[in-house]
VEXTI-659804 format. One record per atom (N, C-alpha, C): x, y, z. Coordinates in steps of 0.1 Angstrom, whole numbers, padded with zeros to 4 digits, always signed. Layout:
N
XYZ ...
***
This chain:
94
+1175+0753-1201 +1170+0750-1188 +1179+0757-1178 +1177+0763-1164 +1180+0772-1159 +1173+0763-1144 +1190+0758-1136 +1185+0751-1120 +1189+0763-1113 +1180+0761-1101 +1183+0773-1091 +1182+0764-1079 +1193+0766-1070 +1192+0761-1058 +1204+0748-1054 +1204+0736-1049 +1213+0727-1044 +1204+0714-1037 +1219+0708-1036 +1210+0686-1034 +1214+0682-1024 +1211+0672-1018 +1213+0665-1006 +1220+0650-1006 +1229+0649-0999 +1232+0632-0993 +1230+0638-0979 +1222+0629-0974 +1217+0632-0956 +1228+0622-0950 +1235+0629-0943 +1242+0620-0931 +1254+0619-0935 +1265+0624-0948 +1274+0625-0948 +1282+0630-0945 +1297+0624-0934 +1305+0630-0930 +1304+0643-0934 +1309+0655-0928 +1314+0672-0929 +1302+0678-0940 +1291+0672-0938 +1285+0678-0949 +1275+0690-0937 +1267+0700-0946 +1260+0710-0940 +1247+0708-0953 +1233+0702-0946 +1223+0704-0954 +1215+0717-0950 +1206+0719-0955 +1193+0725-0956 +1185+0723-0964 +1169+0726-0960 +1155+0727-0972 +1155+0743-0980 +1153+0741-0987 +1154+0755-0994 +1140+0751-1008 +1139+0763-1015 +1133+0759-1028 +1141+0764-1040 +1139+0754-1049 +1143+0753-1062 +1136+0751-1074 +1143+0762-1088 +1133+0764-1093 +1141+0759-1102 +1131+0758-1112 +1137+0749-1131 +1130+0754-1143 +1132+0761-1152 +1131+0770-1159 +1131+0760-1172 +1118+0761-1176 +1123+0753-1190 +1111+0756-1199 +1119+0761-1212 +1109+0771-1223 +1102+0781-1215 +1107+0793-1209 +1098+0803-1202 +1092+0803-1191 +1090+0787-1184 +1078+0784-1179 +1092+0779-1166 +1085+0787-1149 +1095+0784-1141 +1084+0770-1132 +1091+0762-1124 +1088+0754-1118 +1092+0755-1107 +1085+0753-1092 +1093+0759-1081 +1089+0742-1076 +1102+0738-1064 +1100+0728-1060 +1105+0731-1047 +1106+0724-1034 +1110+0723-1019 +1119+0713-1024 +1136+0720-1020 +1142+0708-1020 +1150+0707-1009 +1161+0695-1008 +1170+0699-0997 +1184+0698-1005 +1190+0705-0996 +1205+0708-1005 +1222+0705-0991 +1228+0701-0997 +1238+0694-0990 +1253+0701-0994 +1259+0709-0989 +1273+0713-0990 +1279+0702-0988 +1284+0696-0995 +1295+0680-0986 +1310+0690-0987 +1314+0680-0979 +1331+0681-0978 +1336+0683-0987 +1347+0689-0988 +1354+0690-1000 +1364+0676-1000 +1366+0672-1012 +1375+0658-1011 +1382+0661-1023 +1395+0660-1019 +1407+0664-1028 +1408+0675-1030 +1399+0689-1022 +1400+0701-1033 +1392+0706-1039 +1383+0692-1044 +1366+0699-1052 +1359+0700-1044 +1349+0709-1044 +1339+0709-1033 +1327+0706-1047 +1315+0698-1036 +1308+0691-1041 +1291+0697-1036 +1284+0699-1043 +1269+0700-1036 +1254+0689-1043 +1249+0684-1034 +1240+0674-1034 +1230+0683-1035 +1222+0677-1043 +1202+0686-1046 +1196+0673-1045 +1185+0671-1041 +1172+0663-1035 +1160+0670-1038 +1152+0667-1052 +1141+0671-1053 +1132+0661-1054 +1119+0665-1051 +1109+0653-1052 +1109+0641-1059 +1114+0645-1071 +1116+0634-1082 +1128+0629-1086 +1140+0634-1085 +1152+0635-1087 +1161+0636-1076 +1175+0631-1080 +1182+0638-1071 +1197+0642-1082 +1207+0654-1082 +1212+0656-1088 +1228+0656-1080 +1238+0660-1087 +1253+0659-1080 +1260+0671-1083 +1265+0682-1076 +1269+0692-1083 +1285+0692-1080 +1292+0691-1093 +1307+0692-1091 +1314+0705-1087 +1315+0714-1081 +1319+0730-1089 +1336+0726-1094 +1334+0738-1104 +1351+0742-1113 +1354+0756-1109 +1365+0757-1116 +1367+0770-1122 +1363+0777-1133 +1366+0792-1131 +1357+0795-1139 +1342+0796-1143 +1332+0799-1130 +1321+0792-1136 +1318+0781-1140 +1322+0774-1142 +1322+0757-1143 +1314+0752-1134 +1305+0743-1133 +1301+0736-1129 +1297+0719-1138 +1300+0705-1130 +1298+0693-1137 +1279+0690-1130 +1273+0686-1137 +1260+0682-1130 +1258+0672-1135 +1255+0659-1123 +1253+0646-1121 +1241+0643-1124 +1231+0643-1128 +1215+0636-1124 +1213+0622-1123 +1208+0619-1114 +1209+0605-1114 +1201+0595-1123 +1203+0588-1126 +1203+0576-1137 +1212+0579-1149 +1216+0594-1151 +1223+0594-1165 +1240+0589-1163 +1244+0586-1172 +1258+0577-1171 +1270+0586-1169 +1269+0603-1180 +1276+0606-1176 +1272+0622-1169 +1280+0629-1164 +1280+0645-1159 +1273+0652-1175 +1268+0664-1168 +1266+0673-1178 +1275+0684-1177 +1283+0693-1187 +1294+0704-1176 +1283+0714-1188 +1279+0722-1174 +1272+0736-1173 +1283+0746-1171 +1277+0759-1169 +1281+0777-1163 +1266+0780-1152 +1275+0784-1142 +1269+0792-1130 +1268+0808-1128 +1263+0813-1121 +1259+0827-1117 +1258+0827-1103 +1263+0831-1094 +1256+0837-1078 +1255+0848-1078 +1246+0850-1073 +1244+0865-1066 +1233+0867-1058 +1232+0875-1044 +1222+0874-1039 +1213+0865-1031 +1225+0855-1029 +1220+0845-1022 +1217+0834-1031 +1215+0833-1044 +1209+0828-1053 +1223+0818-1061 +1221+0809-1068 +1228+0801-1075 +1218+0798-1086 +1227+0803-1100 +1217+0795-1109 +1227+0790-1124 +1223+0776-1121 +1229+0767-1131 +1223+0767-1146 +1233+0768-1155 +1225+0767-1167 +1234+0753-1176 +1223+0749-1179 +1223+0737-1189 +1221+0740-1204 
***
């Protein structure tokens, strides 16, 4: 599975949202969705990005290295993915 794009918490201190679309890639087949996406603050050092899609909302940790932790909500714990940017583009792979 292959995320493209970023999540939202609306109204959080130092954060910077916008609506953007995001796509989800799963078995060949892409899915495009309107989401909104939230740069939050960095706190401690990590910087953190919120995704808000219709049905979901996800938590994005970033690392090093390409690293990224991904939150989805209801699951108990993180999932740790690898990232790509380029082009304006972010795409998370699970």
């Amino acid at each position: 599975m292959v995320a493209t794009g970023k999540t939202s918490l609306s109204g959080h201190p130092g954060s910077d949202s916008f609506q953007t679309v995001c796509g989800v890639i799963v078995g060949g087949k892409t899915s495009r969705y309107l989401c909104e996406a939230t740069d939050l603050a960095a706190d401690k050092g990590v910087q953190r990005t919120a995704l808000r899609f219709p049905d979901n909302e996800l938590l994005l940790v970033w690392g090093n290295g390409k690293r990224v932790d991904v939150q989805i909500k209801g699951l108990a714990a993180p999932i740790r993915a690898t990232y790509s940017s380029s082009e304006g583009e972010t795409d998370i792979f699970l």
